[in-house]
C-alpha positions in Angstrom: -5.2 21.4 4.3 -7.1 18.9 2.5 -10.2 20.0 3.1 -12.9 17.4 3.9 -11.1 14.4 2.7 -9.1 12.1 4.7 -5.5 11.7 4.1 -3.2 9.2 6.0 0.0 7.9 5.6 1.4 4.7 6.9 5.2 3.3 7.2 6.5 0.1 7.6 10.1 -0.9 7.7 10.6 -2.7 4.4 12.4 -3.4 1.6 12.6 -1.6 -1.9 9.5 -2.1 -3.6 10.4 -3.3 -7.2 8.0 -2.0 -10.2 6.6 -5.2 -10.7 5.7 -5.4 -7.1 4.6 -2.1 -7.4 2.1 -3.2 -10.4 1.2 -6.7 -8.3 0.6 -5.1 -4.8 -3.3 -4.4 -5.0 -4.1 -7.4 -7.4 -6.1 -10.3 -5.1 -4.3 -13.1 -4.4 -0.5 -11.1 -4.0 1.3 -11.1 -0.9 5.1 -10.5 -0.3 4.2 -13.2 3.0 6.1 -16.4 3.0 4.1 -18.2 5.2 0.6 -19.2 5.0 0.0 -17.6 1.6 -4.2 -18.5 1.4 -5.1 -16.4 4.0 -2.8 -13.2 2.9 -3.3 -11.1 -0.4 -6.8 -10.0 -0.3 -6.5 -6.6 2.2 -4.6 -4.1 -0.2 -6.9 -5.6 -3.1 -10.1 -5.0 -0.7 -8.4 -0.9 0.3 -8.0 -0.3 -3.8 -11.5 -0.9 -4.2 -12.8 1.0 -2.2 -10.9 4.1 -2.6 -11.5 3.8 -6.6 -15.2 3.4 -5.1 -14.8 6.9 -3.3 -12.9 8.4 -6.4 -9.8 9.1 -4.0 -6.1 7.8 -4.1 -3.3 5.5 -3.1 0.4 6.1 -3.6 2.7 3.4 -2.7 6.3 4.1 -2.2 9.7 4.1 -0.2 11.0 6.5 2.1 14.6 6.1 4.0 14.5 7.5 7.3 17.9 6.4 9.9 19.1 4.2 7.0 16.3 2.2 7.2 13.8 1.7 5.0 10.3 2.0 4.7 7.4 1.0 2.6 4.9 3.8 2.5 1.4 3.8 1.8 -0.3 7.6 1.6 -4.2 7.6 0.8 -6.5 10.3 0.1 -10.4 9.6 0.0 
């Protein structure tokens, strides 16, 4: 197990995250939203604090699952 730490992962149905998204997706400001941009971009920053706060860890990624695919957060704190 994973002894006391917490561990979850989350899946969305996506698209392929590119490595420059990859390198954007925790900065403030960045969303892959269209609409209404001002109030998007600051939750993943906000999560990548605190878990570098809590020395733990965030790996985003993609999974294909039924041909469809995911974008995959899996955090360890």
């Amino acid at each position: 197990g994973h002894g006391d730490k917490l561990y979850m992962k989350i899946k969305n149905p996506g698209s392929i995250v590119t490595p420059e998204q990859r390198e954007n997706f925790f900065k403030f400001g960045y969303t892959t939203k269209s609409q209404d941009k001002k109030s998007h971009g600051m939750g993943l920053a906000r999560l990548r604090d605190i878990i570098n706060a809590n020395h733990g860890m965030i790996i985003l990624s993609n999974e294909t699952e039924n041909e469809i695919i995911y974008v995959v957060f899996e955090l360890e704190v």
